[in-house]
C-alpha distance (Angstrom), angle and dihedral (degrees) to the residues before:
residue distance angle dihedral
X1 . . .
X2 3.97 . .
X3 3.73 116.5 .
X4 3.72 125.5 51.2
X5 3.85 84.0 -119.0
X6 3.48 95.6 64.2
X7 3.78 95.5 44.4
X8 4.25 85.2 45.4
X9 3.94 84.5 51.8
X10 3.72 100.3 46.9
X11 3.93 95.5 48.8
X12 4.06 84.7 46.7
X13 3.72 84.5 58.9
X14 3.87 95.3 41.1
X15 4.01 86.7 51.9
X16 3.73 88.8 41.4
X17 3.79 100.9 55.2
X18 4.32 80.4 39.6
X19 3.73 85.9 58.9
X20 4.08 98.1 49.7
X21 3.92 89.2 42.7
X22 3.54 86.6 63.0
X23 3.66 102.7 39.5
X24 3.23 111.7 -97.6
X25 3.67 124.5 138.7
X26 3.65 121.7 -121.5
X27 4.02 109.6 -126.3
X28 3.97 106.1 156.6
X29 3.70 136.6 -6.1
X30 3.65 121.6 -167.8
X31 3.78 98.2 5.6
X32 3.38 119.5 -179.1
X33 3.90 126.2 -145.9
X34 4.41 104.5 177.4
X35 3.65 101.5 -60.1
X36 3.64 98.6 -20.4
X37 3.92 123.3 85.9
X38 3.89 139.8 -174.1
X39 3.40 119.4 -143.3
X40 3.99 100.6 -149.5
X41 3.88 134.1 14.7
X42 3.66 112.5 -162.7
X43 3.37 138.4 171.8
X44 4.11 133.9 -162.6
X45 3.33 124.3 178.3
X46 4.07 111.3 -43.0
X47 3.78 94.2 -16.0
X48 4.07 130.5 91.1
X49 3.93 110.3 -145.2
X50 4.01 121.4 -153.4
X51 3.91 96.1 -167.6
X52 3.32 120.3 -169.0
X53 4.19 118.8 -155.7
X54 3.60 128.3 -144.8
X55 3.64 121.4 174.0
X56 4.07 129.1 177.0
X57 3.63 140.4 177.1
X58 3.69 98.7 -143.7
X59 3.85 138.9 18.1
X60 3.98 90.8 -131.1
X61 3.96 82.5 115.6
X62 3.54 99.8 36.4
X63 3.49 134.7 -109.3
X64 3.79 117.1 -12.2
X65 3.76 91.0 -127.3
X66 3.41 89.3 59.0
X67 3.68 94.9 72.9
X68 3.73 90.8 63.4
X69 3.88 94.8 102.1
X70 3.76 133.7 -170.9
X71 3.66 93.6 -100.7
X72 4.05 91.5 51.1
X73 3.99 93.4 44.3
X74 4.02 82.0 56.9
X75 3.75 94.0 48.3
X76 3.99 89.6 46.7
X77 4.19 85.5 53.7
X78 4.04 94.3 47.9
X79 3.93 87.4 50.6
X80 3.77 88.5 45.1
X81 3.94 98.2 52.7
X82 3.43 81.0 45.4
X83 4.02 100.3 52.3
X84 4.21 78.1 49.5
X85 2.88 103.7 59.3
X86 3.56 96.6 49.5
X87 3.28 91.1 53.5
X88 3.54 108.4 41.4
X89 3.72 92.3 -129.7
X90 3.73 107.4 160.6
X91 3.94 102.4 170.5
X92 3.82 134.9 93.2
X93 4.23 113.7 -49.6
X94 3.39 131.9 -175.7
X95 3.95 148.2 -165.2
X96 4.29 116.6 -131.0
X97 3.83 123.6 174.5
X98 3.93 112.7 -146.9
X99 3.40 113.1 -149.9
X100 3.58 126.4 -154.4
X101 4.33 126.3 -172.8
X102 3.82 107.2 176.5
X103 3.47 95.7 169.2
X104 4.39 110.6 -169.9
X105 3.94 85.7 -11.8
X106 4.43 78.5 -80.8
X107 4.11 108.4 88.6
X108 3.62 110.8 37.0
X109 4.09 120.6 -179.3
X110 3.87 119.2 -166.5
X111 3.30 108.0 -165.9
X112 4.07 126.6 -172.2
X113 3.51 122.9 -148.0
X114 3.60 115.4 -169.4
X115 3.62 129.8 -152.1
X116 4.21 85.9 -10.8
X117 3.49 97.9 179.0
């Protein structure tokens, strides 16, 4: 894989097919609230999940999750009231962080954080 955009898409995917191996329902990938944009909408049982996806080939700068900073988390949570309110969903929600290791395209690590922040 070249671009970063390629790599982004491909560990979408990876957390996508995750997601419907564990039954979760598919709402919304990629949807985009002004300049802000959430990389998976889910939903299980009662509860909407904004996920957020973050793949790497290498731990040289830590864990993927790690790049998930303050300033993003608030972006996600704009885009989320947003995706609401469009919706008129009024039940539980929640935030998760994929995170995705696929270290020399040989060892790869999914790892599902729940309710991450």
């Amino acid at each position: 894989m070249s671009s970063n955009t390629q790599k982004g898409n491909w560990g979408e995917k990876l957390a996508e097919d995750f997601l419907v191996k564990n039954d979760f329902h598919i709402l919304q990938k990629n949807y985009r609230s002004g300049r802000f944009e959430i990389d998976i909408i889910a939903q299980k049982d009662e509860i909407l999940i904004f996920v957020e996806v973050k793949y790497r080939k290498s731990l040289k700068f830590g864990f993927p999750e790690q790049a998930v900073s303050k300033t993003k988390m608030n972006q996600l949570k704009i885009a989320a009231e947003n995706y609401i309110f469009e919706t008129d969903w009024n039940k539980n929600i929640r935030f998760d962080i994929i995170s995705i290791v696929d270290i020399k395209e040989k060892t790869l690590e999914i790892v599902h954080i729940l309710d991450a922040f």
